[in-house]
Backbone as JSON, one array per atom type, in Angstrom:
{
  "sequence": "XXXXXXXXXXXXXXXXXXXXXXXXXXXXXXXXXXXXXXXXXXXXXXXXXXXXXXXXXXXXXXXXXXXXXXXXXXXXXXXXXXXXXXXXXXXXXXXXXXXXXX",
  "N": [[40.64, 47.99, 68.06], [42.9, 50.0, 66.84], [45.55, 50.22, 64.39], [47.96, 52.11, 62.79], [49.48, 52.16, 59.61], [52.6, 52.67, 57.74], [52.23, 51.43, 55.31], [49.74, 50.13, 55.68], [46.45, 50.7, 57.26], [45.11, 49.38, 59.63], [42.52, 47.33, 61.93], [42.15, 45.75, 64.95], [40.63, 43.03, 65.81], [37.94, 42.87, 68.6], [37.76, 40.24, 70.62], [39.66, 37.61, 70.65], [41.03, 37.12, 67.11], [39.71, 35.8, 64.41], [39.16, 36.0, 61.64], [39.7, 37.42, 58.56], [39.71, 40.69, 56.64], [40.45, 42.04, 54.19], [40.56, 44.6, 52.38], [40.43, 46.96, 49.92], [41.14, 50.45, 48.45], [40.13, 52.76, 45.93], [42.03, 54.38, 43.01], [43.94, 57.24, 43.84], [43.51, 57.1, 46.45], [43.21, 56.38, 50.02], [44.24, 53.94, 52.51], [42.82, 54.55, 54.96], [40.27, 55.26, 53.99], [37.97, 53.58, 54.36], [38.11, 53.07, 56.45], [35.84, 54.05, 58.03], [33.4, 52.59, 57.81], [33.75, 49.87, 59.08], [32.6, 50.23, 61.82], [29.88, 50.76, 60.82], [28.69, 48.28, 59.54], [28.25, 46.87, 61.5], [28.95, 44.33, 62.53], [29.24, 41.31, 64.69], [31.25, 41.17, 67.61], [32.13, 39.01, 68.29], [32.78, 37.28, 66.26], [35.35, 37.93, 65.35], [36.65, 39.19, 63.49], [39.3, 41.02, 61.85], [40.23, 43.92, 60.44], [41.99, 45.14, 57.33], [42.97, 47.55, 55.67], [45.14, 48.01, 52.93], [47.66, 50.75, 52.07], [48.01, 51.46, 48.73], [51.2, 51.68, 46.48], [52.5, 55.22, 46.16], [52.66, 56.12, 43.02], [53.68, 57.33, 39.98], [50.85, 58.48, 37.92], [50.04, 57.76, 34.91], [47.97, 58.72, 33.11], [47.23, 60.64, 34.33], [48.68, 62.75, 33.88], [51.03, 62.16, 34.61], [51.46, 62.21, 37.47], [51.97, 62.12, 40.69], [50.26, 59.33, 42.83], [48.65, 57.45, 44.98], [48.03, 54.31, 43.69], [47.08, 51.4, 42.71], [48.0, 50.33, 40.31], [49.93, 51.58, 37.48], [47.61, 53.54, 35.15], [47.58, 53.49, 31.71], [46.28, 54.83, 29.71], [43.19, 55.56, 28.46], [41.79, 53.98, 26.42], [41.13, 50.73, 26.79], [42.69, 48.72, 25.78], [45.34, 49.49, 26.0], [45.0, 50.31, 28.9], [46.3, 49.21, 31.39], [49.16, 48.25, 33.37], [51.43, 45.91, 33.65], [53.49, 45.78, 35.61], [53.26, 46.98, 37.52], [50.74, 45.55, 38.44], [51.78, 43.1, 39.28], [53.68, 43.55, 41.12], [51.7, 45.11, 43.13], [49.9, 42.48, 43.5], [51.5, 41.02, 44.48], [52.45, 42.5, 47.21], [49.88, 42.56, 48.41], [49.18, 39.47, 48.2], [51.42, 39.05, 50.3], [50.14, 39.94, 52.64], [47.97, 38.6, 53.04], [49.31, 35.71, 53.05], [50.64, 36.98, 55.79]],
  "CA": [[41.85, 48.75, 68.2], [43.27, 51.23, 65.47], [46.72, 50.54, 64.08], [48.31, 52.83, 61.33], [51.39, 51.68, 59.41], [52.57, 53.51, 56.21], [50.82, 50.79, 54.51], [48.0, 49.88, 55.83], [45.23, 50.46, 58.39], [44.65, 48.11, 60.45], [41.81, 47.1, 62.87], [42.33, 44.6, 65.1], [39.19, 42.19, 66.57], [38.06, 43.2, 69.98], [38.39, 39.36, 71.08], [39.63, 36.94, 69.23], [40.93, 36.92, 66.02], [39.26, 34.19, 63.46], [39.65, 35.91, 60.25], [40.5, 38.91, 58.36], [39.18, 41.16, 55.39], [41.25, 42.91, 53.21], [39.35, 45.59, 51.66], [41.76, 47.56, 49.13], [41.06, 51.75, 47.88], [40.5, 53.3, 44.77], [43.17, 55.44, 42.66], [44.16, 58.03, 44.23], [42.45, 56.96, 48.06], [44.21, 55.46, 51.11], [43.51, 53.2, 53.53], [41.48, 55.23, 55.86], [38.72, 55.76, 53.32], [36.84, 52.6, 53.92], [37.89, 53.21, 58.19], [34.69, 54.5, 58.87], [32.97, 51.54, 57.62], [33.79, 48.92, 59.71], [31.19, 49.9, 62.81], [28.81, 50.66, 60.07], [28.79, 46.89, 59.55], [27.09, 46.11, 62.81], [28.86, 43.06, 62.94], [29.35, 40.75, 66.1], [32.94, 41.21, 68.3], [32.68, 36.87, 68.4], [33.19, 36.84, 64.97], [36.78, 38.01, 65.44], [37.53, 40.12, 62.2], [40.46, 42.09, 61.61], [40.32, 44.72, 58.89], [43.14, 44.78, 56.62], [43.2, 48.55, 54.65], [46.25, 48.06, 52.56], [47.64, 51.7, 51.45], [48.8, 51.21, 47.32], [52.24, 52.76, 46.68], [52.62, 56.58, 45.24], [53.74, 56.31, 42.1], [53.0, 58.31, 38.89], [49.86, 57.75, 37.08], [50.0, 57.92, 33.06], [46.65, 59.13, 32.71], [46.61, 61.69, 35.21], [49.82, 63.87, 33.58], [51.91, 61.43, 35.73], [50.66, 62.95, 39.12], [52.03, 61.02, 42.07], [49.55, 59.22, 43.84], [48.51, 56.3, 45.63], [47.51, 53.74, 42.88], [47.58, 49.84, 42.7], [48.99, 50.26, 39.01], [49.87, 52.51, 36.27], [47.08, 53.42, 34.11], [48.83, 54.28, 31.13], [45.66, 55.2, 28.6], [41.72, 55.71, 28.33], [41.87, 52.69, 26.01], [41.32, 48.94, 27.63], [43.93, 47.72, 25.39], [46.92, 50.04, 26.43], [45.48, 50.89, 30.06], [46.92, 48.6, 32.6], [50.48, 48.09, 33.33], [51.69, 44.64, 34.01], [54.85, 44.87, 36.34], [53.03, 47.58, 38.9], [49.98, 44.83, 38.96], [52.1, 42.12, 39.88], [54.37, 44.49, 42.37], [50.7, 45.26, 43.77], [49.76, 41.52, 43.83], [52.65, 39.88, 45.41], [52.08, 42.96, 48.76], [48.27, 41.64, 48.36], [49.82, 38.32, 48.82], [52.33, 39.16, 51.51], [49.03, 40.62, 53.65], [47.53, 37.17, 52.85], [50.1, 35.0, 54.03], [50.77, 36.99, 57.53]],
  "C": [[42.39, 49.06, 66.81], [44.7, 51.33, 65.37], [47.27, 51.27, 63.11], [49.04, 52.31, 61.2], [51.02, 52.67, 58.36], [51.87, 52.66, 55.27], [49.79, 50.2, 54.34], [47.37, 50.4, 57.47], [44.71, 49.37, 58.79], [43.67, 47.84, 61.6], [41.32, 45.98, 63.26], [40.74, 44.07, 65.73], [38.82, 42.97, 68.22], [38.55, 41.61, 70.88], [39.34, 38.72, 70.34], [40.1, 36.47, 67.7], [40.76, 35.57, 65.32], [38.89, 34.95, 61.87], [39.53, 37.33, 59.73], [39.7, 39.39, 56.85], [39.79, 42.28, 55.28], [40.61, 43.59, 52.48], [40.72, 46.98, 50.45], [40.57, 48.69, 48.56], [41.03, 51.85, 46.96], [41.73, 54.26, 44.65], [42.92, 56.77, 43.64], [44.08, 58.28, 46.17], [43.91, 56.76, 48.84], [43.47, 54.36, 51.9], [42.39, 53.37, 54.67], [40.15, 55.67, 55.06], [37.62, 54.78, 53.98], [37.08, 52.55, 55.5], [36.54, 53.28, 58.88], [33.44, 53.47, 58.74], [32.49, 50.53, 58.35], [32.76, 49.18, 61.23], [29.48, 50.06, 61.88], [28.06, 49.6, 59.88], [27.69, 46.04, 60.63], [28.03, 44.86, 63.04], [29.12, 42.4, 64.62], [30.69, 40.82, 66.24], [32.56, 39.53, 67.92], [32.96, 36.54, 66.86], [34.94, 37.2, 64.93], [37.21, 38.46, 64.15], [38.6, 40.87, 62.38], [40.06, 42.87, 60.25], [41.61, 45.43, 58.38], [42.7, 46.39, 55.5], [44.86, 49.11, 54.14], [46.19, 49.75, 52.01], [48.65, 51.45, 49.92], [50.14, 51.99, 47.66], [51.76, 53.94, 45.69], [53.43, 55.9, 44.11], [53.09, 56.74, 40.66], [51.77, 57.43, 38.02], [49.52, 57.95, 35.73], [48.97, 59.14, 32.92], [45.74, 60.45, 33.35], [47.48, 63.02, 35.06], [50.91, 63.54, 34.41], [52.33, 61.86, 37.1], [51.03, 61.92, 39.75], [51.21, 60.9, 42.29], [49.32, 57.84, 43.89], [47.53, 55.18, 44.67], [48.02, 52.18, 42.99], [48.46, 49.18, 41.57], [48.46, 51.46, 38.3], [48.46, 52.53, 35.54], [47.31, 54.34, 32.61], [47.78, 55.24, 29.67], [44.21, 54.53, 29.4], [41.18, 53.97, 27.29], [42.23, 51.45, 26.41], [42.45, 47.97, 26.94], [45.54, 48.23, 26.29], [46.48, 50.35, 28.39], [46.11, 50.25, 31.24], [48.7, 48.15, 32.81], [51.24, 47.12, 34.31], [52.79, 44.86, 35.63], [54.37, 45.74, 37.44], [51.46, 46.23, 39.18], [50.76, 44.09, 39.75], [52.84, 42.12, 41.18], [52.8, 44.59, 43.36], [50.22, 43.67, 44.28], [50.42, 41.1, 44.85], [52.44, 41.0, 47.12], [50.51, 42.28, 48.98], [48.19, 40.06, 48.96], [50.1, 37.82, 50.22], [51.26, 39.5, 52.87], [48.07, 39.02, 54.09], [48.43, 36.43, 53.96], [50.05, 35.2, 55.49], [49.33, 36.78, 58.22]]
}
């Protein structure tokens, strides 16, 4: 079964649930990229998976002419020293978390 939310895709077990996989998008993606996937898989209903496709938030991307879009963090430069941007990782972490926990 096929839930949408605004931030994630969700697909629940057919019986069952006994455990879950969080599968997270590249820049710019959503959650429905990696949808089509999950019968690809083959796996067994008794295994009881859920699939967990968190959608990142929109929010401008440095490196792209600060283009809204759906990114897990800023990347603020082509250079590995300047490109990552601490306070949208940890904003991204802690929902990563929050998906965890429930």
């Amino acid at each position: 079964m096929l839930f949408e939310q605004d931030d994630a895709v969700i697909i629940e077990p057919q019986g069952t649930h006994k455990a879950s996989i969080i599968w997270l998008h590249g820049l710019g993606a959503d959650g429905h990229d990696f949808e089509a996937i999950v019968p690809e898989l083959r796996l067994s209903a008794i295994l009881g998976i859920r699939f967990i496709f968190p959608n990142a938030p929109i929010r401008p991307i440095t490196i792209n002419g600060k283009a809204e879009m759906r990114g897990w963090y800023d990347i603020k430069s082509s250079n590995l020293r300047e490109m990552e941007d601490i306070n949208s990782i940890i904003e991204s972490s802690d929902l990563i978390h929050n998906y965890i926990d429930t």
